[in-house]
C-alpha positions as CSV (number, residue, x, y, z in Angstrom):
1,X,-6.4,24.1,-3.7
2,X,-8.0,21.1,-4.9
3,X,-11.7,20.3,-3.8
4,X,-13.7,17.3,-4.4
5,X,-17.8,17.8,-4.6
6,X,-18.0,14.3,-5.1
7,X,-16.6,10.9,-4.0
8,X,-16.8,7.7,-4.8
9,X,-16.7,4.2,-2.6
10,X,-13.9,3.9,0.4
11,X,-10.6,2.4,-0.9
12,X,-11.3,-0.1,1.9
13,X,-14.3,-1.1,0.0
14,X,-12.7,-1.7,-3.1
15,X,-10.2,-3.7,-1.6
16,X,-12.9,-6.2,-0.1
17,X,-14.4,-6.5,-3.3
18,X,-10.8,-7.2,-5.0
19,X,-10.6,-9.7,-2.3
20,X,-13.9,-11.7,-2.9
21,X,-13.1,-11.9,-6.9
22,X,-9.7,-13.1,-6.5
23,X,-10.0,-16.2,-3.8
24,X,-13.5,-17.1,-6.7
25,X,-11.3,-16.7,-9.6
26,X,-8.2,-18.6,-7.6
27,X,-10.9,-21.7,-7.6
28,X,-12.0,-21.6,-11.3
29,X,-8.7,-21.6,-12.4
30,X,-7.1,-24.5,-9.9
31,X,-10.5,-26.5,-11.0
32,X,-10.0,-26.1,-14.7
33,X,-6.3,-27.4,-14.4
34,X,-7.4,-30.0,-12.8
35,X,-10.3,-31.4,-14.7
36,X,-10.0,-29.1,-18.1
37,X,-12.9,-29.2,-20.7
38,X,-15.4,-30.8,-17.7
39,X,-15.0,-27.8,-15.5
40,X,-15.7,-25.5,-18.4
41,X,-18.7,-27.1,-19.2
42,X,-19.4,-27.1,-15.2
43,X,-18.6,-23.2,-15.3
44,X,-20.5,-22.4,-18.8
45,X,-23.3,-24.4,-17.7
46,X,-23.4,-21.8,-14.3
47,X,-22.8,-18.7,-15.0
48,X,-24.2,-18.5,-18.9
49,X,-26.6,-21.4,-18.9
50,X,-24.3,-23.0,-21.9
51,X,-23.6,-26.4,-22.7
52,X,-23.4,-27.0,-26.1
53,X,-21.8,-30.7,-28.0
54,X,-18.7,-28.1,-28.7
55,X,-17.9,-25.1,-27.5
56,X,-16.0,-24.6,-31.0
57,X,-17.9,-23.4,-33.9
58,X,-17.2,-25.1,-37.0
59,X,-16.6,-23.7,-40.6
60,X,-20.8,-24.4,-41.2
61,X,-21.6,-23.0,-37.8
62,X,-19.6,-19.5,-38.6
63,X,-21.0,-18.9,-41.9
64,X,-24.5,-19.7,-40.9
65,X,-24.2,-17.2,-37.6
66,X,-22.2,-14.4,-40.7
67,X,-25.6,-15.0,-42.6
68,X,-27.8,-13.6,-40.0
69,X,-25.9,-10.5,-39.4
70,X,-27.5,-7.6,-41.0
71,X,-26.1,-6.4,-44.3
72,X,-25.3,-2.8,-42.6
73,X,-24.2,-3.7,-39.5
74,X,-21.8,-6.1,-41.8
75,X,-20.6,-3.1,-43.5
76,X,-20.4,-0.8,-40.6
77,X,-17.7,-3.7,-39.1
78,X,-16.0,-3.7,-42.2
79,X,-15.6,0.3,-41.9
80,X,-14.4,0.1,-38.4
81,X,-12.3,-3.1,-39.3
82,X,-10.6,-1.0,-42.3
83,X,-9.7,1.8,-39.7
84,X,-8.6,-0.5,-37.2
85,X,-6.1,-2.6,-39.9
86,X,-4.7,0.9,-41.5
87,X,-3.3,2.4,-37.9
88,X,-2.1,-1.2,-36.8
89,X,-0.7,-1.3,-40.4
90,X,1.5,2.0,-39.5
91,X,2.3,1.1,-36.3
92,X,4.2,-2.2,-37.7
93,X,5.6,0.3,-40.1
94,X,7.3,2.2,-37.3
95,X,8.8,-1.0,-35.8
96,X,12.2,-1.9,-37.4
97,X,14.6,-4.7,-37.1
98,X,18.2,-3.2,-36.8
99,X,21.8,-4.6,-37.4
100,X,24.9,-2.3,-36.7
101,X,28.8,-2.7,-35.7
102,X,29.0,-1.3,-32.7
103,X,33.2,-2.5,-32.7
104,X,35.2,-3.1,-35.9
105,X,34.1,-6.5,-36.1
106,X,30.8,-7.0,-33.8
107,X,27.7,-7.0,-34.8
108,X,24.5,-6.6,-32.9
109,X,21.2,-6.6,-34.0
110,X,17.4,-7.5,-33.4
111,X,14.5,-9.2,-34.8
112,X,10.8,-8.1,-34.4
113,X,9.3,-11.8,-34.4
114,X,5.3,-12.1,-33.8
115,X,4.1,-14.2,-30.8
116,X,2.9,-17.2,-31.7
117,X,-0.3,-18.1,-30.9
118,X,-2.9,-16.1,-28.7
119,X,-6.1,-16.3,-26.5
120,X,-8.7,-12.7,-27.6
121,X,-11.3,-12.9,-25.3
122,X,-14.8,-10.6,-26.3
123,X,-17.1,-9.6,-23.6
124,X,-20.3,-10.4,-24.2
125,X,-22.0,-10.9,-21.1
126,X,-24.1,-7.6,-20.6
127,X,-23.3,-6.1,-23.6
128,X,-22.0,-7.7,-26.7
129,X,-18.6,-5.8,-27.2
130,X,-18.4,-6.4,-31.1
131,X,-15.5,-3.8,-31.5
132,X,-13.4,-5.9,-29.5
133,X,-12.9,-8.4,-32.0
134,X,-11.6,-5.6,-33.8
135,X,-8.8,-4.4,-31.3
136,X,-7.5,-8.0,-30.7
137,X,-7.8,-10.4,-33.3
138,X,-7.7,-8.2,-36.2
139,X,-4.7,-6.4,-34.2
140,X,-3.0,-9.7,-33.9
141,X,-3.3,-10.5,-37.2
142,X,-1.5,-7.3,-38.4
143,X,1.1,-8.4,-36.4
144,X,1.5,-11.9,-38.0
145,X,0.6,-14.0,-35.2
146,X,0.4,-17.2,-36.7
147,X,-2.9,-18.9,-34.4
148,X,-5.4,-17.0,-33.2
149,X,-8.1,-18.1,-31.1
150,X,-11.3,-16.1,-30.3
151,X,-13.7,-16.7,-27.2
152,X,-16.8,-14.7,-26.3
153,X,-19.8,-16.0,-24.1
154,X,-22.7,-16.6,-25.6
155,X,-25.8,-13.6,-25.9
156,X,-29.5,-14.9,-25.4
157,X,-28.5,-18.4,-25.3
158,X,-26.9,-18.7,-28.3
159,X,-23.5,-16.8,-30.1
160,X,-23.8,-13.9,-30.9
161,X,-23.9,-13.2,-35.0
162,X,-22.4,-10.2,-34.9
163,X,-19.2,-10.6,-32.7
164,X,-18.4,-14.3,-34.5
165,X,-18.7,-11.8,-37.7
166,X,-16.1,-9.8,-36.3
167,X,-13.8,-12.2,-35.2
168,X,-14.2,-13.8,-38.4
169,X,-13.6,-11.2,-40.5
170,X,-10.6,-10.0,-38.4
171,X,-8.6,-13.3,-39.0
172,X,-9.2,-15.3,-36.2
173,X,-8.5,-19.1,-36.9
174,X,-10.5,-21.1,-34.1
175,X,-13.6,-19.5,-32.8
176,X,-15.1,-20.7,-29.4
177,X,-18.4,-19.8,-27.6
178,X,-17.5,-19.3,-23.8
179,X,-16.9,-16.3,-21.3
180,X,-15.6,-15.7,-18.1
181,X,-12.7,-16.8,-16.6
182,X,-13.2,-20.3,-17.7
183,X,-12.9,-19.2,-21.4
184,X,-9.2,-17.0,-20.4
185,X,-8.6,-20.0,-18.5
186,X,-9.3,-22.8,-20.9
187,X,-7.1,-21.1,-23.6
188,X,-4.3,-20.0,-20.9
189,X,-4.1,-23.7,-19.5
190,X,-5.4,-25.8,-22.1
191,X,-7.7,-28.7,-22.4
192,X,-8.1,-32.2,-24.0
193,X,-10.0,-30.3,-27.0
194,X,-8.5,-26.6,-27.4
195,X,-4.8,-26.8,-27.2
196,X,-3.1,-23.4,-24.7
197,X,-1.8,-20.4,-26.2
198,X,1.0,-18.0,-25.9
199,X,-0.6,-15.1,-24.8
200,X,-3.7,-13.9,-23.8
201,X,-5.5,-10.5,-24.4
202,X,-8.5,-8.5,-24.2
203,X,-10.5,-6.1,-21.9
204,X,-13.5,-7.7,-19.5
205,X,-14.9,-7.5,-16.3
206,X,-12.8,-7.8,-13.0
207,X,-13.2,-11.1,-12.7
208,X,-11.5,-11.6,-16.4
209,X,-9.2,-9.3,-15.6
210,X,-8.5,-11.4,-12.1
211,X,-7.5,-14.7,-14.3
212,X,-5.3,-12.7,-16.3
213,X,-3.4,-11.4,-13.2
214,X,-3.2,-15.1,-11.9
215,X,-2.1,-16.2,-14.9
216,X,0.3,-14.0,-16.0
217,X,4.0,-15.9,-16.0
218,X,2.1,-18.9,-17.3
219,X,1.0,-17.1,-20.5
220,X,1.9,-13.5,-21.4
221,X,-1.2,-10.8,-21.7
222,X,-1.6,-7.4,-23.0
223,X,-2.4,-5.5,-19.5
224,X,-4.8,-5.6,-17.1
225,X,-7.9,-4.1,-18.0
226,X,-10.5,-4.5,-15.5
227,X,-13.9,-2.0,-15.2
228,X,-13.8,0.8,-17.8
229,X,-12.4,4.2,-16.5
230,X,-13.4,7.6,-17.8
231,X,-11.9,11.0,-16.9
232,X,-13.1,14.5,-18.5
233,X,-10.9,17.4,-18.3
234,X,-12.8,20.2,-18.9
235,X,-12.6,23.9,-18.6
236,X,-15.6,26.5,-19.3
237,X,-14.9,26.2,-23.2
238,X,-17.3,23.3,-23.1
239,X,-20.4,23.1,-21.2
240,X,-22.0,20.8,-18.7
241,X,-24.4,18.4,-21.5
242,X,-21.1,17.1,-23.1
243,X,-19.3,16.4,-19.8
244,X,-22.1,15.1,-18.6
245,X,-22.5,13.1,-21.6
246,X,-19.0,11.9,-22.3
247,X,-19.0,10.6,-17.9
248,X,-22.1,8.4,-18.4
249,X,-21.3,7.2,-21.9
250,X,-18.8,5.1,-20.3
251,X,-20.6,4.9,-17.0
252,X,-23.1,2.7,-18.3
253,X,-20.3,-0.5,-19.0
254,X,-21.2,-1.6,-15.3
255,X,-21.8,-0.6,-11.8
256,X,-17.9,-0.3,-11.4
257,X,-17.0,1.7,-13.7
258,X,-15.2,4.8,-12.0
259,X,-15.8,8.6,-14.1
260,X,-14.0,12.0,-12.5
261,X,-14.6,15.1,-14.2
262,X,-11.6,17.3,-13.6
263,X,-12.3,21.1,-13.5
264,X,-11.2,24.5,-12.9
265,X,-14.6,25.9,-12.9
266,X,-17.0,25.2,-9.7
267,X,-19.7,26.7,-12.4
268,X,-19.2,23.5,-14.4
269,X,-18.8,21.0,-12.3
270,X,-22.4,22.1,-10.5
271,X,-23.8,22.8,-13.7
272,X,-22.4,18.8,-14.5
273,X,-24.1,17.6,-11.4
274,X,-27.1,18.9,-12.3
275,X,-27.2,17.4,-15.9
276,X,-26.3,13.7,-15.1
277,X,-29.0,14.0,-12.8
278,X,-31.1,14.8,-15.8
279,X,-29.6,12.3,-17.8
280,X,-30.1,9.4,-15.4
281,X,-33.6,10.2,-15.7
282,X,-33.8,9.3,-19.3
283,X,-30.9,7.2,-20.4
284,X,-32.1,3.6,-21.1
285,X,-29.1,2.2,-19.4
286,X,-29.6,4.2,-16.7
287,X,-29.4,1.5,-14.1
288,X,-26.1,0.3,-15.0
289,X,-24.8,4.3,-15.0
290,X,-26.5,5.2,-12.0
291,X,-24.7,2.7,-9.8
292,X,-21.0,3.7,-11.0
293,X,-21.8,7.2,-10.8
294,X,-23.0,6.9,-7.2
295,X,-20.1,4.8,-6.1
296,X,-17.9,5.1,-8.6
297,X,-18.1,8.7,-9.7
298,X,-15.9,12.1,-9.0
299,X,-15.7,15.8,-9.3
300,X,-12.9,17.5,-8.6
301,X,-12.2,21.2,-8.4
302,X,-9.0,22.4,-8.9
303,X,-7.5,26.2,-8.9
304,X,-5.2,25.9,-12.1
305,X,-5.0,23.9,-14.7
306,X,-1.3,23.1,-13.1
307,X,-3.1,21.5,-10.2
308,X,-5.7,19.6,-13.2
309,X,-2.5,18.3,-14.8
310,X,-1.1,16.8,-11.2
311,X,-4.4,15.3,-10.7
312,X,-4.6,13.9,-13.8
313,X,-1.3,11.8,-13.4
314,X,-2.2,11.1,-9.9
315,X,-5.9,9.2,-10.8
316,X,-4.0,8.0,-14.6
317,X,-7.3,7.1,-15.9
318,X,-7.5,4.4,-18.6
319,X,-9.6,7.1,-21.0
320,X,-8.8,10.8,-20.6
321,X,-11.3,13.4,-22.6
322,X,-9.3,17.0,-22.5
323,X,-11.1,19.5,-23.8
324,X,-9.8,23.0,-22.4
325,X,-8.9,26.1,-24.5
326,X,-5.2,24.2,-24.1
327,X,-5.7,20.5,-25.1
328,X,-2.3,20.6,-26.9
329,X,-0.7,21.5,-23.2
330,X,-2.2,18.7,-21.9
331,X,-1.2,16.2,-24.6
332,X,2.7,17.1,-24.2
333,X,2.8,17.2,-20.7
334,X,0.3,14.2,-19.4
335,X,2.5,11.2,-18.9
336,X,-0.1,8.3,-17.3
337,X,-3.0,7.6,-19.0
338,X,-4.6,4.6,-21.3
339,X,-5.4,7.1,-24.3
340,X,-6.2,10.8,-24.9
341,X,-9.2,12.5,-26.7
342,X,-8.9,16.0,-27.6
343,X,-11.2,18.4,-27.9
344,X,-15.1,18.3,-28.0
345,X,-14.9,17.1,-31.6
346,X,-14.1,13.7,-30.7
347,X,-15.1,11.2,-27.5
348,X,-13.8,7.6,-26.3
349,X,-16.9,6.3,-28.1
350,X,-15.4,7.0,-31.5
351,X,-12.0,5.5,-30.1
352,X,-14.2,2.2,-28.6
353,X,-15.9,1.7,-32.0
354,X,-14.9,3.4,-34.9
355,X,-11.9,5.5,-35.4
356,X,-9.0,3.0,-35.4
357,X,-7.2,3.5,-32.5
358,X,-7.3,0.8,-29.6
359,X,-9.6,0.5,-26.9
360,X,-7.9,-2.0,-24.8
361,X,-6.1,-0.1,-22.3
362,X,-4.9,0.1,-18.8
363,X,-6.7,0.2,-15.6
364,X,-6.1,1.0,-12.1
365,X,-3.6,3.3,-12.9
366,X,-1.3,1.0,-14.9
367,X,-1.3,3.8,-17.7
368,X,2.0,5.1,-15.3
369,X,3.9,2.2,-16.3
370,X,1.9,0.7,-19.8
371,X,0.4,2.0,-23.5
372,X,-2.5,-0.1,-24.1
373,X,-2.9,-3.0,-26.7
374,X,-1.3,-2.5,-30.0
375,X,0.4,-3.9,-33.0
376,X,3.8,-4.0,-30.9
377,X,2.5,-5.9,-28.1
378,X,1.9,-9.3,-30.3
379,X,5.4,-8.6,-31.1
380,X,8.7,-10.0,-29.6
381,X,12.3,-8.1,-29.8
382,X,15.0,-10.2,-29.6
383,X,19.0,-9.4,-29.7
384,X,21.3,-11.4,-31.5
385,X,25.3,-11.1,-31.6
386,X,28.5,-12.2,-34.2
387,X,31.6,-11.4,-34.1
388,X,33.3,-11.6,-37.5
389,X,37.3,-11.1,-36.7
390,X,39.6,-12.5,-34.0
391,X,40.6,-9.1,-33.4
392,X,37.1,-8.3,-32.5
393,X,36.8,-11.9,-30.0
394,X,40.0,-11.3,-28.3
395,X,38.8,-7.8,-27.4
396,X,35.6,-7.9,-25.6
397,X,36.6,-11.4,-24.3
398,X,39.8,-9.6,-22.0
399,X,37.0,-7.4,-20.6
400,X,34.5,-9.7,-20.3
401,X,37.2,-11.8,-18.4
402,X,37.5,-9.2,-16.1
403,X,34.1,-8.2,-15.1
404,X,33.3,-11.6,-14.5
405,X,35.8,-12.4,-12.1
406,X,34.6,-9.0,-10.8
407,X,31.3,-10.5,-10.3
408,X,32.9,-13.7,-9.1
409,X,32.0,-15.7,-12.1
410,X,34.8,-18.0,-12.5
411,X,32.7,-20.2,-15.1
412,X,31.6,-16.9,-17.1
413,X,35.4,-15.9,-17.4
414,X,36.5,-19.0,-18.7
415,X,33.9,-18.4,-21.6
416,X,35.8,-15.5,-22.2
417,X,39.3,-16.3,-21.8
418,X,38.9,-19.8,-24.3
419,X,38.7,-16.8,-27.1
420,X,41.5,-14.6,-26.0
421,X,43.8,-17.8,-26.0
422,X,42.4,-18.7,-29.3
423,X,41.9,-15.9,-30.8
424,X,44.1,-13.4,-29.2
425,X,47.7,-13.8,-31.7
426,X,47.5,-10.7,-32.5
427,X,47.7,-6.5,-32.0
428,X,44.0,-6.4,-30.5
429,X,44.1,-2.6,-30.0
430,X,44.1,-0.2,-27.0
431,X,47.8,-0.2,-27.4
432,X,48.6,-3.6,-25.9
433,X,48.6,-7.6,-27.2
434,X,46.3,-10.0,-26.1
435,X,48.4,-12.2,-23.6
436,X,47.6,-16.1,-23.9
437,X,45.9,-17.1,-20.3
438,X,46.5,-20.9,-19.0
439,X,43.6,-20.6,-16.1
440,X,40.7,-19.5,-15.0
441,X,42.0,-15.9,-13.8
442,X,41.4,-12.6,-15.8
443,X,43.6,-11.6,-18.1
């Protein structure tokens, strides 16, 4: 039987809030369509007190802010940077373009061709989320992506050294100094000085998230990745400090930020209780924990780790920490998630920061239906077709004639039948001729 010591806010709640941020984001982005680089500056100038001569940094700008970043902080970027391009390098490794004949005489086949140009947008509003420069430009430019533009608000009233070191460094081509939605809506729409892109990715904050929803179809994006989710599956191998721990470590990116620890043991998940309250006490971003943990936050108590596992899909967290004296169970059988961490040994800190994997994932249980950002994502597959024989033409195109008139296409079966009568003079197989057809009906 599944218990819950702890809930979080009323679904009803949520849904008000979800309400309020997209009719505010639905203005933004109808304004900055309208009147393009002077509602960004409107927008910038509000909600991050910003207004500079360009919102672009130039070649001078870049290296001067590079200058000023400290000389291990440069190198601890470079470390997470080389971890980053290595998996993203074997993930494009595992794609492969294929050609086969699939009929004597038909060949079908598909290219892996990089999207063209893309939007990264790096939060940088309450914390300055350097590691996501990482994740999406230097992603994108594994994948080949030919322009890349970065955006991330400014920090303190003015950029922020280290995340323009990151995008830098990762490969990004055009680097511009705005958050919000009018930065994902500036490079989604376009404006008379930064030119719209194909595609835009990136994690945020629900608003950011928001404008990505609304402008999905117009551009493509990665996902939508609203407020950081945690979920720690624990059993009494581990004890209640590092669930405790690993639930406010990601508790702390904002007062939305929803955490469940997932439990067979009632012992633990008291014992958890117990220590966040401790934790809260002393955390220095306690403020920012303490509100998603009180209307955010879960523990649920479950009699098996069947029942954990059910749970688990049900909620599909974007992070899931599993760390049970069965984590290998877990991993073969969990199905909706953003990405696992197994065992104490690791964290989603080291997968946020350091380790190479990517920390743009799903939210809101999209994990059921979508992987999180990766090498693949920048990259299109298209099909292509030939037919080398008029053997091979005169084949498909009698039951291609067919199905269309099946289907009522008359149009679609004359496609087909302009081969058979040209193509079809001889033996085609399946023990009968091609017969020449003078109209629009099948063969």
């Amino acid at each position: 039987m599944i218990r819950q010591l702890k809930t979080g806010k009323a679904e009803a709640a949520r849904a008000d809030d979800d309400a309020k941020v997209r009719a505010t984001v639905e203005g933004i982005l109808a304004d900055i369509l309208a009147r393009g680089d002077a509602a960004v500056r409107d927008y910038s100038g509000k909600f991050d007190r910003w207004s500079p001569q360009s919102f672009r940094l130039s070649e001078a700008d870049i290296e001067h802010l590079v200058a000023k970043v400290p000389n291990q902080d440069l190198k601890d970027i470079r470390f997470a940077q080389d971890q980053v391009r290595r998996f993203a390098e074997h993930q494009k490794a595992a794609l492969r373009e294929i050609e086969v004949e699939t009929l004597p005489g038909v060949i079908l086949g598909h290219r892996n061709i990089p999207v063209n140009s893309v939007g990264c947008y790096v939060p940088g509003g309450k914390y300055p989320m350097v590691a996501s420069a990482h994740m999406s430009v230097l992603t994108a430019k594994v994948a080949g992506v030919k322009r890349i533009v970065a955006t991330a608000p400014p920090a303190g009233g003015e950029p922020h050294p280290a995340i323009v070191a990151a995008m830098h460094l990762g490969g990004a081509d055009e680097i511009y100094v705005m958050g919000g939605v009018q930065a994902v809506g500036a490079m989604a729409l376009g404006t008379q000085t930064l030119k719209p892109v194909d595609m835009i990715v990136g994690p945020g904050n629900a608003f950011v998230a928001e404008a990505k929803r609304q402008l999905f179809g117009r551009v493509g994006i990665d996902l939508f990745a609203g407020p950081t989710e945690t979920m720690v599956i624990a059993d009494e191998t581990v004890d209640a400090e590092i669930c405790a721990t690993d639930l406010l470590g990601q508790a702390e990116h904002g007062y939305n930020s929803p955490c469940v620890l997932l439990t067979n043991s009632e012992r633990l998940a008291r014992a958890t209780m117990v220590e966040i309250d401790r934790l809260l006490t002393i955390l220095p971003t306690a403020e920012a924990a303490r509100k998603s943990w009180e209307d955010y936050g879960e523990i649920i108590v479950c009699d098996s780790y069947d029942e954990m596992l059910a749970e688990s899909e049900r909620i599909a967290s974007e992070h899931v920490q599993v760390m049970t004296d069965r984590d290998d169970w877990f991993l073969a059988n969990m199905t909706a998630y953003g990405a696992l961490f197994l065992g104490p040994r690791t964290n989603v800190a080291f997968g946020d920061k350091a380790i190479g994997t990517n920390h743009t994932l799903p939210t809101r249980r999209a994990g059921r239906y979508t992987g999180g950002l990766w090498v693949g994502k920048f990259i299109k597959t298209h099909s292509y077709q030939r037919v080398l024989t008029d053997e091979a033409s005169a084949l498909v195109g009698e039951f291609c004639s067919r199905l269309c008139m099946l289907e009522g296409f008359v149009g679609h079966a004359e496609q087909a039948n302009v081969r058979v009568r040209r193509y079809g003079h001889r033996n085609i197989g399946y023990g009968r001729p091609a017969e020449p057809i003078n109209s629009a009906a099948p063969a």
